[in-house]
N, C-alpha and C positions, 0 to 999 in steps of 0.2 A: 781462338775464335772459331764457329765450326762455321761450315760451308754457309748452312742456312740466313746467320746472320750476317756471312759479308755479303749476299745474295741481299740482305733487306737492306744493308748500308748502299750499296751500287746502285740500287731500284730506285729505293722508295724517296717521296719529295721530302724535305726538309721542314713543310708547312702542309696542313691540311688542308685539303680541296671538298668542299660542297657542294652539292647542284641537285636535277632531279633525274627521275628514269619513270617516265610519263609523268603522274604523279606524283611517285611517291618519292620521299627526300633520301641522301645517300651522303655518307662521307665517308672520306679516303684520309687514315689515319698515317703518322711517321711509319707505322711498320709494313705497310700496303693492305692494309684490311680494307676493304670497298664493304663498307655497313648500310641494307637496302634497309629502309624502314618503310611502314604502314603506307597504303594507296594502293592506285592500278595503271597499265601499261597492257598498252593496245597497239601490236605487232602487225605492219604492212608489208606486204610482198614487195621485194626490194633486190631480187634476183640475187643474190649473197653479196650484196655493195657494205661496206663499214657499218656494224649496227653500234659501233662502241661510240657511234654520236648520238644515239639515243639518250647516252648518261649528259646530259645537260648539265654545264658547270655555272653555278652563277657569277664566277668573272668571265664569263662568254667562252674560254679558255675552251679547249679539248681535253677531256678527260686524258691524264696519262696513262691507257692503259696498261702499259710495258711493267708501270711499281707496284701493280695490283698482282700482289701475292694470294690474299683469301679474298674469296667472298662470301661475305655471311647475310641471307635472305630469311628470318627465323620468325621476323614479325607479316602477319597476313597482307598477303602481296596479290590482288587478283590480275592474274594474267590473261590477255587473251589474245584473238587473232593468230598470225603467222610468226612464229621463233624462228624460221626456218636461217641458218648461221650465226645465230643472237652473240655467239662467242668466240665465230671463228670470221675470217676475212682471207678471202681464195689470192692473198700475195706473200711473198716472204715477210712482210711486215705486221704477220697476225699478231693482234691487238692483245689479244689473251694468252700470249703467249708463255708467261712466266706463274702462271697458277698454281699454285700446288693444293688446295682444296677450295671445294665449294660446297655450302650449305645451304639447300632453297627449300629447306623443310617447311616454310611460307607461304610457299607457293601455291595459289588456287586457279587450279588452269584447264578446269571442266569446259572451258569455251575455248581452249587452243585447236589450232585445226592442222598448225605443222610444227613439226619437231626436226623437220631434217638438216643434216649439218649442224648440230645446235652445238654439241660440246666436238666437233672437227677442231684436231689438230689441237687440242691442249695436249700435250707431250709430257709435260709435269706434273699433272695433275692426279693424286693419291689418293683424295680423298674426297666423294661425290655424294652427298644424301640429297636424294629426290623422293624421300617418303612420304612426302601430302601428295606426288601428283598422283592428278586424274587425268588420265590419257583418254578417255570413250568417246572424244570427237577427235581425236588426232586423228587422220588420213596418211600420213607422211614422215615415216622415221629414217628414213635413207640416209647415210652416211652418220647419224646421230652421233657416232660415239667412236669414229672412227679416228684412227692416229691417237688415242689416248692411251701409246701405249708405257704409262707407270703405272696407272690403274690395278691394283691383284683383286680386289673384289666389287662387285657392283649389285646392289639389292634395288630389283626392280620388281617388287611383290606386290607394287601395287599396281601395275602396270596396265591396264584393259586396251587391249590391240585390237578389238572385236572390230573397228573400222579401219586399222591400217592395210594399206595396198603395198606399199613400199618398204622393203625391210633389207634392201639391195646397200650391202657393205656395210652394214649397220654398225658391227662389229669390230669391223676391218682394223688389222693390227693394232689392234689391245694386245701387246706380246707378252704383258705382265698375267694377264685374267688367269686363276689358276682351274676357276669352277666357275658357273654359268645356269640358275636355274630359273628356268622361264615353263614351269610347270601350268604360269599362269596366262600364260599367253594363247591367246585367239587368234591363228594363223589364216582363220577362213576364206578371209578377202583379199589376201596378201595373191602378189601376181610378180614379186621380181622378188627372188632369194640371192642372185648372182655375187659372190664377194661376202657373203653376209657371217663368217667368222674367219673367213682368209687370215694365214699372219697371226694365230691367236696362240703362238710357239709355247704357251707352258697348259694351253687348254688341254689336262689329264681325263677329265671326261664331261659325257655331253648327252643328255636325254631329250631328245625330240620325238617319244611315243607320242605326245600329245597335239604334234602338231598336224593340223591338218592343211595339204599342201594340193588342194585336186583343184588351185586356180593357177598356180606358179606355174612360171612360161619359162623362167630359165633359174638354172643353177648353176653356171658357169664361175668355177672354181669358189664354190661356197664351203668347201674345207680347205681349201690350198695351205699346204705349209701349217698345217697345225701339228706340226713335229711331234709331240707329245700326248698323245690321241694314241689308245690302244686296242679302242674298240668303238666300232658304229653299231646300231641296231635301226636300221631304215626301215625294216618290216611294214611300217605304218604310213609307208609316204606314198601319196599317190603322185605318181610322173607323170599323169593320164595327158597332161598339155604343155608337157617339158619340151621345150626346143634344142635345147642346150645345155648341154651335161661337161662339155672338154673342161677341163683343169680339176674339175670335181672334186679329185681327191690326190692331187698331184700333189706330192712333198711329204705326204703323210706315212713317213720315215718309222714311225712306231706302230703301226698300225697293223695288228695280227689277227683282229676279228672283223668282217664287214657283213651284216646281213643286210642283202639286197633280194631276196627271196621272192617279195612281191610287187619291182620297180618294172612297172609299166613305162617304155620306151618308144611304145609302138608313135608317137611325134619329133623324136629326136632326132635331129639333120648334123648335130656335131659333137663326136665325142674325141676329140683331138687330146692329149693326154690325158685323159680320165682318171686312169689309176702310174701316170707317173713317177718310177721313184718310191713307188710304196714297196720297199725291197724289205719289209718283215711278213708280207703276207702270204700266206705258203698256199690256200686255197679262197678259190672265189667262187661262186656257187650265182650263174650268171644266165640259169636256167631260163627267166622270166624275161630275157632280152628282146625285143623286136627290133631290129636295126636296118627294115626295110626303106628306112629313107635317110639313112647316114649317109652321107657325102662325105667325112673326111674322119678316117680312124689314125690318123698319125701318130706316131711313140703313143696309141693308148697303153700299151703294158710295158712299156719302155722302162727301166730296170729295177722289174719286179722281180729280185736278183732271186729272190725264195720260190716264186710261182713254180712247184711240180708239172700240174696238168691243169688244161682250160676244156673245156667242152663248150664250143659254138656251135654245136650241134642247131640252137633256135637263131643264131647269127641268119641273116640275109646280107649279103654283101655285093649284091648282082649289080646295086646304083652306086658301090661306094668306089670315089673315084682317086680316093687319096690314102693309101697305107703303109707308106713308106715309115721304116724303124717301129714298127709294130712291134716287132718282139726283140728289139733289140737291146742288150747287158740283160737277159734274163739265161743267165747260165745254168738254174736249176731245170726249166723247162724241158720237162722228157716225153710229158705224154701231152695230144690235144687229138680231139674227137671234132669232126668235123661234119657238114652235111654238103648235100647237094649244091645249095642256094650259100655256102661261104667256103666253099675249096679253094678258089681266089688266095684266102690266106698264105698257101702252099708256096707263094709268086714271093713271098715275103721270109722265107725261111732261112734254112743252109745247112748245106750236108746230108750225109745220109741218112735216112730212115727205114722203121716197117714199117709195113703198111697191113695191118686183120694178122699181126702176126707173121708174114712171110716179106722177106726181105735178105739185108738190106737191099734199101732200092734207092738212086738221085730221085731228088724231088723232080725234075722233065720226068723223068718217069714216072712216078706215082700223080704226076699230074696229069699226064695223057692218059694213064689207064683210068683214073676216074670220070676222064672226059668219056672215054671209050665206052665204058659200062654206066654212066651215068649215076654216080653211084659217089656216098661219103665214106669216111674209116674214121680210122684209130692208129691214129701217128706214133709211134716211139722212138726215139731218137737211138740211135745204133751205140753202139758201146766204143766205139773208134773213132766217134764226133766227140766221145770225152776226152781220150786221149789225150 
């Protein structure tokens, strides 16, 4: 007997349950099928409290949601108001928790206003068709899809974000997703990205040319841990009111191409791991930096085991008050160009160097003489630090 059906024998009730979900009627078959049929359902703000008591049973009973394997929504269902958790429940005893597909190809939800937390924490769930919605009043996708990680594909083509603000961990450990395209996404008004494909371990690639990001305030570990990622192309993002950059791209283990060419930093206060652990990247092109109001660069290139040479030549580091293991397990590190306004880095190195060529010299030394003349270089790491 395969896994699947002793999974429906353990679940599912031995007799079917009926009831409604606003209006529309609903049965829950022997095999855990939850079947929504014709009507509408009008979603109240309920701060993520149980919404699995929305499905009204007519013996009074509570829906068992634990033997609700599928759910099939295929007949026109109009939806509206607030989803925001419609399927998840913020305790170890999430209601949805044994899902493995859902179909709400039904679904007419041009009056929904939130979406967030709606499919949190389904864990089992393989198979998602949401091809009727219509998103154009959603304001609210935060955590939407996050912990769904069996998930390998998700088709959101019809998706219109043109009013979402929130897209903060949207994503968040889908570890299955292998591809992701949101060609058709409307980023404009969006103002939190932080977490928003974190944990996405088999995400192989990822196009956000088209997204436009000149309202997002933070990006705090918005690729973390996407192991499988072997190239970025940011060219197109504007940071112009990025607060928050740290975890950015920390864990991002495959990762050999990043173009950051035109990432506007001049608001960033923290880039604490940033590029953590991205030990396949061998150059960073970090020309476009402003890090005059960074307060805390800890482990940013902390074992960027590949990194040759850095040039912070546009670094300002004159406010930054925490840089401890900056460049620490980056054993390729031979050269870094420095300026006036981030020689400080110097405080955070080891062993000896040149400095414009003449050397070697202890960094006390190449640190006082820059002090001295007021003046940056061109660091290279002495051939006896390899040793």
């Amino acid at each position: 007997m395969s896994q699947q059906s002793n999974t429906e024998n353990q679940l599912a009730d031995t007799f079917v349950r009926t009831g409604t979900f606003g209006d529309a009627p609903w049965t829950l078959d022997e095999k855990g099928t939850l079947t929504i049929g014709y009507g509408s359902y009008h979603g109240r703000f309920r701060s993520l409290e149980d919404r699995s008591f929305d499905f009204k049973c007519d013996d009074g009973k509570r829906l068992p949601c634990q033997a609700v394997l599928r759910v099939v929504s295929t007949e026109k269902l109009t939806v509206s108001g607030n989803l925001e958790g419609l399927f998840y429940r913020e305790r170890k005893d999430k209601p949805f928790k044994n899902v493995i597909s859902m179909d709400l190809s039904g679904w007419i939800t041009e009056d929904v206003s939130s979406m967030a937390y709606m499919f949190k924490g389904c864990s089992k769930l393989t198979s998602l068709n949401l091809g009727s919605f219509n998103t154009s009043n959603v304001t609210d996708m935060e955590y939407m899809f996050e912990g769904c990680m069996k998930l390998t594909n998700l088709d959101l083509g019809s998706f219109n974000t043109s009013q979402v603000k929130n897209m903060a961990s949207m994503f968040y450990n889908c570890k299955m997703l292998t591809s992701l395209n949101l060609c058709s996404f409307d980023t404009s008004h969006v103002t939190e990205m932080w977490h928003m494909f974190a944990n996405c371990q088999k995400l192989e690639k990822l196009d956000l040319r088209g997204f436009d990001t000149s309202r997002v305030k933070n990006m705090c570990c918005m690729f973390a841990n996407c192991t499988h990622l072997t190239a970025l192309d940011l060219r197109s993002f504007d940071a112009s009111q990025v607060t928050d950059t740290g975890c950015m791209f920390a864990g991002c283990q495959n990762l050999r191409t990043l173009n950051l060419g035109n990432f506007n930093t001049a608001r960033v206060e923290n880039m604490v791991a940033m590029f953590y652990d991205c030990r396949r990247i061998e150059h960073l092109d970090l020309g476009s930096f402003d890090t005059s109001k960074v307060a805390n660069m800890t482990g940013m290139f902390k074992k960027c085991r590949s990194l040759s040479s850095l040039d912070l030549c546009s670094f300002d580091t004159s406010q930054t008050r925490e840089m401890s293991e900056i460049f620490d397990e980056c054993p390729s590190l031979e050269r870094i160009t420095f300026g006036v306004q981030s020689r400080n880095v110097l405080l955070y190195l080891s062993g000896d160097w040149y400095l414009d060529g003449n050397g070697p010299y202890s960094l006390d030394e190449i640190f006082e003489k820059t002090i001295e003349e007021d003046m940056g270089g061109v660091l290279e790491r002495s051939i006896e630090n390899n040793a």
